[in-house]
C-alpha positions as CSV (number, residue, x, y, z in Angstrom):
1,X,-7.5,38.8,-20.3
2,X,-4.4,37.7,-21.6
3,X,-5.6,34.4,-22.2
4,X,-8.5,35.3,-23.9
5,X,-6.2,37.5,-26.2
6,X,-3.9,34.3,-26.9
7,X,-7.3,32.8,-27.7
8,X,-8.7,35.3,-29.9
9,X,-4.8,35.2,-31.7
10,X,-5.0,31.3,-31.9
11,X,-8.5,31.6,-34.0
12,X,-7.5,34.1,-36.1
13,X,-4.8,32.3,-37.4
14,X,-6.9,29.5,-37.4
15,X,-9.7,31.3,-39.5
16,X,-6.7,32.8,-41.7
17,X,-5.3,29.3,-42.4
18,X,-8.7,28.0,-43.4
19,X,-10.4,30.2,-45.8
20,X,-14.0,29.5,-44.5
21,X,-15.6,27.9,-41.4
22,X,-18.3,25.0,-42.2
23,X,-21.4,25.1,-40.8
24,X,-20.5,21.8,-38.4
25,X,-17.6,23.6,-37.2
26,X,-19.5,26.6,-36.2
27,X,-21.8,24.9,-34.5
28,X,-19.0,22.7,-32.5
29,X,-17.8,26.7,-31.5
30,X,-21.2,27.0,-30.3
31,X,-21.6,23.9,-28.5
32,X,-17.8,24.3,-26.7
33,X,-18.6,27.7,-25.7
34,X,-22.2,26.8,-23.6
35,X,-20.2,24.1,-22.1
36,X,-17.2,26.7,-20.8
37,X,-19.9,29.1,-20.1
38,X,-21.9,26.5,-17.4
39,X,-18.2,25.3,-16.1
40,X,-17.7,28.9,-14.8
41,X,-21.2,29.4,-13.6
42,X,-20.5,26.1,-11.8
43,X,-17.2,26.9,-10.6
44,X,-18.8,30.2,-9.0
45,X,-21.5,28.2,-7.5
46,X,-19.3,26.0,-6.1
47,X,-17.7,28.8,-4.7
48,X,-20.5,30.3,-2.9
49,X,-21.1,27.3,-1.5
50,X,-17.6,26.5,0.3
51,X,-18.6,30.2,1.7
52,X,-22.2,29.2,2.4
53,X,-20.9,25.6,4.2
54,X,-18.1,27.4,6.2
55,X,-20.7,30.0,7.7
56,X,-23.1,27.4,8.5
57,X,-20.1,25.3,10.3
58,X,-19.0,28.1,11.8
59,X,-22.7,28.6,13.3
60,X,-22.9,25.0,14.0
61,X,-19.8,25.0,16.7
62,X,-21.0,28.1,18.0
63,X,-24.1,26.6,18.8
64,X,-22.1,23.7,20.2
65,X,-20.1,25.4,22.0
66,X,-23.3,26.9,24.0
67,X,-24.5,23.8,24.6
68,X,-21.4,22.7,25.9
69,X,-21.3,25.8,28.1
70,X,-24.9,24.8,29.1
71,X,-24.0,21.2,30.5
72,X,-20.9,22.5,32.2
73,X,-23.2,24.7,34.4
74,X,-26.1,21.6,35.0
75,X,-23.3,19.3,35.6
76,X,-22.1,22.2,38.3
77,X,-25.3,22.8,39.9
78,X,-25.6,18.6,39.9
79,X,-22.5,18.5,42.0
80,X,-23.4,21.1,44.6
81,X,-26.6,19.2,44.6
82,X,-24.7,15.8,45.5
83,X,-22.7,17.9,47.8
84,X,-25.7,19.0,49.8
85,X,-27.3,15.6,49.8
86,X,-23.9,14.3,51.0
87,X,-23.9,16.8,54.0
88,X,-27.8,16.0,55.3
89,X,-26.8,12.2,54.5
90,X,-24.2,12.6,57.2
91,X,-26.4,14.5,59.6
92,X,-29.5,12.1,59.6
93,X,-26.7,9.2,60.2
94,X,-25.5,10.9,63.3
95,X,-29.4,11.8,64.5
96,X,-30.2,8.0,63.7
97,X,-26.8,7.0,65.6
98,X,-27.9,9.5,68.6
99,X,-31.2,8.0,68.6
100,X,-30.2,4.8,68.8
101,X,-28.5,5.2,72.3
102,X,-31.6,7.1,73.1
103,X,-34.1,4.0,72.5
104,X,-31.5,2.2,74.5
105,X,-32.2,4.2,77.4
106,X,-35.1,4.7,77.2
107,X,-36.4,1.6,77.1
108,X,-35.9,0.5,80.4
109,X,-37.6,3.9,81.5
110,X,-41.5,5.0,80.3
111,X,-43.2,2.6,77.4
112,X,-45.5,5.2,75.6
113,X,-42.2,6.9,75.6
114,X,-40.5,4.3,74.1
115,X,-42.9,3.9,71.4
116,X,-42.9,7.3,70.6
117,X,-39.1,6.9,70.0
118,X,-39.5,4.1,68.4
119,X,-42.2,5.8,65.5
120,X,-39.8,8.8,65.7
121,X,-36.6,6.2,64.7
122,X,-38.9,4.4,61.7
123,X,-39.6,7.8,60.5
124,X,-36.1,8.8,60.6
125,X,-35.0,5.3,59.1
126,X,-37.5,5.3,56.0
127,X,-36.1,9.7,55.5
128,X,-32.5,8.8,55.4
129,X,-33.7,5.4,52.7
130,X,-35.7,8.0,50.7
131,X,-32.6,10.0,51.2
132,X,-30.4,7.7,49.7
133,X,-32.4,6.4,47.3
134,X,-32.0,10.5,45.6
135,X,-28.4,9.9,46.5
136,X,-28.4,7.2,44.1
137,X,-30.3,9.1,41.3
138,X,-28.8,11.8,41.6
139,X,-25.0,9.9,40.9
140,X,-26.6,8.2,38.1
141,X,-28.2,11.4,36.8
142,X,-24.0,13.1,37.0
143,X,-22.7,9.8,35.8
144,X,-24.8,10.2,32.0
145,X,-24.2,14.2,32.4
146,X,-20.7,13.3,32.7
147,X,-20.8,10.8,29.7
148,X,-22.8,13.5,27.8
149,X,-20.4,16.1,28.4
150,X,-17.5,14.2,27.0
151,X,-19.3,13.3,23.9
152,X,-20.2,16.8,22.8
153,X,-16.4,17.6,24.1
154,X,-15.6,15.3,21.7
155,X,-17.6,16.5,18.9
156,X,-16.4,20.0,19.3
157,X,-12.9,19.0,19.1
158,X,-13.8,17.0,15.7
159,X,-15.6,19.8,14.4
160,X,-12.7,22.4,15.5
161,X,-10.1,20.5,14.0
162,X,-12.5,20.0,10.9
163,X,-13.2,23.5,10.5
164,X,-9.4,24.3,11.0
165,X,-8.3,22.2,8.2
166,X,-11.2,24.0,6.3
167,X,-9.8,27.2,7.0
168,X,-6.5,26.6,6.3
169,X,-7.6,25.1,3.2
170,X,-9.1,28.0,2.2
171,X,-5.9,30.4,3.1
172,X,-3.7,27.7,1.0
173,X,-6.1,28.3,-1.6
174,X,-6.1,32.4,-1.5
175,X,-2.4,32.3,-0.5
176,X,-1.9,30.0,-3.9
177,X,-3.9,32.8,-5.9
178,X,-2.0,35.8,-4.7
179,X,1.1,34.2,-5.1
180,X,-0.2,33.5,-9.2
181,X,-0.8,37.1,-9.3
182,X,2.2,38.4,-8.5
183,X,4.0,36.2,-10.6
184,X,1.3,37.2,-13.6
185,X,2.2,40.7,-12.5
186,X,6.1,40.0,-12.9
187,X,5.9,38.2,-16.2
188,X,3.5,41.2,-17.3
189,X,5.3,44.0,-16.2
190,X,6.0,46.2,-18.9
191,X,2.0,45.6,-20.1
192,X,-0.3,46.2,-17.2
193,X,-1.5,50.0,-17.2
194,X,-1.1,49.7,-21.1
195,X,-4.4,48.0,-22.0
196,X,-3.8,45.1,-19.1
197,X,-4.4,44.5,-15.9
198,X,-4.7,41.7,-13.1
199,X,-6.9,41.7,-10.5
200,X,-8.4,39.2,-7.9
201,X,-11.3,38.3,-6.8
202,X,-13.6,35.7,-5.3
203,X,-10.9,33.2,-5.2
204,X,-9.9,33.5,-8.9
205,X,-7.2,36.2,-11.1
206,X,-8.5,37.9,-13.8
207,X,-5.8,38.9,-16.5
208,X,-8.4,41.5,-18.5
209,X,-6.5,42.9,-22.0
210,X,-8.0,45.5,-23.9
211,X,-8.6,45.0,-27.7
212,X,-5.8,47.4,-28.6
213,X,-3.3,45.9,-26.8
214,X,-4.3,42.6,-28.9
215,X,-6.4,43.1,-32.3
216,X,-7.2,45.2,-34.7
217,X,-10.8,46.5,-34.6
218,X,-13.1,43.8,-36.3
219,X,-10.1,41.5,-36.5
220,X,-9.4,38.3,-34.8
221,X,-5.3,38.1,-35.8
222,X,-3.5,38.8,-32.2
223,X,-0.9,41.9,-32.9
224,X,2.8,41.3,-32.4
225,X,3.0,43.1,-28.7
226,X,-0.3,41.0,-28.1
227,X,1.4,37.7,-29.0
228,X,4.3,38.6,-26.8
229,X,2.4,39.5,-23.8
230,X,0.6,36.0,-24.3
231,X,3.8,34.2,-24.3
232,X,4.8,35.5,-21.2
233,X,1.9,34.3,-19.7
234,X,1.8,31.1,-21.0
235,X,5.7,30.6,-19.5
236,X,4.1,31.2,-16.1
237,X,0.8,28.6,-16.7
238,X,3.4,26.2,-17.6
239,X,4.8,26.7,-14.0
240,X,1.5,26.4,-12.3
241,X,-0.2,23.2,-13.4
242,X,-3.1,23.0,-11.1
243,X,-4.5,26.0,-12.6
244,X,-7.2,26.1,-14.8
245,X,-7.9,28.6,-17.7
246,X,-10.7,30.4,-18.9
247,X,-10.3,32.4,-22.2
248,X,-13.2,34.8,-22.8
249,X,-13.7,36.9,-25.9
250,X,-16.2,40.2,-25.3
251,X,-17.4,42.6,-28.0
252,X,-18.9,46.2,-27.2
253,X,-22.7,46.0,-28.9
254,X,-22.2,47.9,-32.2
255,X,-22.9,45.3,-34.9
256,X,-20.7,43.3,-36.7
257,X,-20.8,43.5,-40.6
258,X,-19.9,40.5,-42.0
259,X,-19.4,41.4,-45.6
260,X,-19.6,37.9,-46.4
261,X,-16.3,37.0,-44.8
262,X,-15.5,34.3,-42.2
263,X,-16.8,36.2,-39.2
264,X,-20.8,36.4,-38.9
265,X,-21.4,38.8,-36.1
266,X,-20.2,39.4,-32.7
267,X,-20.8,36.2,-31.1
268,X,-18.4,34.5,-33.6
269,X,-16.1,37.1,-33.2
270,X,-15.7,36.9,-29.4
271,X,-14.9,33.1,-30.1
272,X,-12.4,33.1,-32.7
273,X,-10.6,35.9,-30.8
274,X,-10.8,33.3,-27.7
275,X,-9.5,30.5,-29.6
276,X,-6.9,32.5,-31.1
277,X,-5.5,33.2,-27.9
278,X,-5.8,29.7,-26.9
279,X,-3.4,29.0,-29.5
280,X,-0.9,31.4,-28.5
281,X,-0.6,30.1,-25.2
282,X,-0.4,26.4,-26.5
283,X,2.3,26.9,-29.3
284,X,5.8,26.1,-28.3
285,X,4.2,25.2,-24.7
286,X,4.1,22.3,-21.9
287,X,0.1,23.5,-21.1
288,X,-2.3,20.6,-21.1
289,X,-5.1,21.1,-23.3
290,X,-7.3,19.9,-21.3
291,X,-6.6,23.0,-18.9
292,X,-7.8,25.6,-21.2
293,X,-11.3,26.6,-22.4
294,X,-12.1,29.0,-24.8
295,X,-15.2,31.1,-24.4
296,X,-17.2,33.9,-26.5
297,X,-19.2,35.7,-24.6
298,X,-20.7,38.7,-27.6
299,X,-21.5,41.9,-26.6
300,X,-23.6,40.5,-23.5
301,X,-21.1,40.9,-20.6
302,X,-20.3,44.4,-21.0
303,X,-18.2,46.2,-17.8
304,X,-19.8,49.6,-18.6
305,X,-22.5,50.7,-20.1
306,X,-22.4,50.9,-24.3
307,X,-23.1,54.7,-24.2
308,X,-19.8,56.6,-25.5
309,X,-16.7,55.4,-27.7
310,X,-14.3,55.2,-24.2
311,X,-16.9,52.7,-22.9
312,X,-17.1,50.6,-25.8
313,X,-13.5,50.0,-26.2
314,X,-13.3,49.0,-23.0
315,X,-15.7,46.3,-23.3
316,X,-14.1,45.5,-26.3
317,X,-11.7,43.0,-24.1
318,X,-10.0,39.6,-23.6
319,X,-10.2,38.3,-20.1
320,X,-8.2,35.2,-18.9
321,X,-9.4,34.0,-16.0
322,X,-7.2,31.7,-14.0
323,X,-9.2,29.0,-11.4
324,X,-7.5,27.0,-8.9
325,X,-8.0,23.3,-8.9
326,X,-10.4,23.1,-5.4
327,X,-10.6,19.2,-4.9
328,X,-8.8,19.2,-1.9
329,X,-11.9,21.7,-0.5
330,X,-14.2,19.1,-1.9
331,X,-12.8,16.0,0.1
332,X,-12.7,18.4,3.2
333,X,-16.6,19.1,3.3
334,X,-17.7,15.8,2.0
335,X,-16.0,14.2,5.6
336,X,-18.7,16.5,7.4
């Protein structure tokens, strides 16, 4: 909110230094204010969808994880398997070995006897080959469930240390923020509670100022204890580079007369009140241009409903918005 004071300051002087505002400049007010207005939209999409994409990764190694589970207990059950094949592999070796010496005997006793044997031997001989032939299967079947199971071991560690670096990511990110708001809170100390405060919330820090604290009513020159709560702020966006800011000028809905004077009605007045701020937090300052946008958002964004003078005056407000710079989250998903 601070920065949308600074904004509504800058504009003001701006307006006062230029007795009226052409047509072509108006409409470049117009044009700069859809573009910040889609930025933030953006920005909050993008948002929602680093939340969307963590979820779904989080559901994704869940699901690999079961899997994982899953061929753990087949490649278990494959082993016993092989275990028991291994045992009765061993037994029909000894019956064919036992057999063997039996034929041996036998054949100098009773022929039909012998033949018997001998059909009981060929039997035995073509069990323990079919026997060995789901030996082999079998170890080929565990040798690609063994080759499968280190794959998708593999994959889950990817994906854990992927979704790690994700998360901590995210914590830099929300750490970074809180940090930002406390030193807001420091460098605003003697204003919040006194038409300011500083808040966070879905990954940004809002620095909301009420009119009072900034304007006078209909007016888009930034008071003295306005200015100086601006250029407190501005010290700490100096500090904080990768921050970007978002100056937004809101109006309550009572209609603006114009009077025929520079300010046509409340949409105008919500951006020169931005840009006068803007130019608060710019004069004497290191801030890149480039970092700031100035926004009027009318009477259209109200926080409570236009029914009562309290309500009005509070949605008769500044609010400077502060984004972090989320590349970093960017380069993260885009390796999935």
């Amino acid at each position: 909110m601070k920065k949308f004071s600074f904004l509504l300051v800058v504009l003001t002087i701006f307006a006062v230094g230029n007795s009226c505002v052409s047509s072509k400049q108006f409409k470049e007010v117009q044009n700069e204010n859809t573009k910040l207005r889609d930025e933030r939209e953006m920005l909050k999409a993008e948002n929602e969808k680093l939340s969307v994409s963590n979820t779904e990764m989080t559901s994704r190694l869940q699901k690999l994880e079961e899997e994982l589970a899953q061929l753990t207990r087949e490649l278990e059950q494959k082993e016993d398997e092989l275990e028991t094949v291994n045992k009765n592999y061993q037994l029909l070796n000894r019956g064919y070995f036992e057999l063997q010496q039996a034929q041996e005997e036998l054949m100098k006793g009773n022929n039909r006897e012998t033949r018997r044997l001998l059909r009981q031997l060929q039997e035995t001989q073509e069990d323990l080959q079919a026997r060995e032939d789901e030996l082999r299967n079998i170890e080929k079947s565990l040798d690609l469930r063994k080759r499968d199971l280190e794959e998708m071991q593999y994959e889950v560690q990817k994906r854990n240390e992927r979704l790690a670096e994700l998360e901590s990511a995210l914590q830099e990110k929300d750490a970074m923020m809180a940090e930002l708001k406390n030193k807001v809170s420091d460098a605003l100390l003697g204003f919040e509670n006194n038409g300011l405060t500083i808040t966070q919330r879905n990954g940004m820090v809002y620095v909301s100022m009420e009119e009072k604290l900034l304007f006078q009513t209909g007016s888009y020159a930034v008071d003295p204890r306005g200015a100086e709560a601006l250029r407190n702020l501005s010290r700490v966006l100096e500090r904080n580079p990768d921050i970007h800011i978002m100056v937004e000028g809101h109006t309550d809905n009572v209609p603006y007369r114009s009077g025929g004077g520079h300010i046509q009605d409340n949409w105008d007045l919500s951006v020169k009140r931005a840009t006068s701020i803007v130019r608060i937090l710019l004069e004497g300052s290191s801030i890149d241009p480039k970092r700031i946008t100035a926004s009027g958002r009318g009477e259209f964004y109200p926080i409570e409903p236009n029914t009562n003078p309290e309500s009005r005056q509070k949605n008769r407000r500044t609010e400077i918005i502060l984004t972090p710079d989320l590349e970093k989250l960017y380069q993260i998903l885009q390796s999935y």
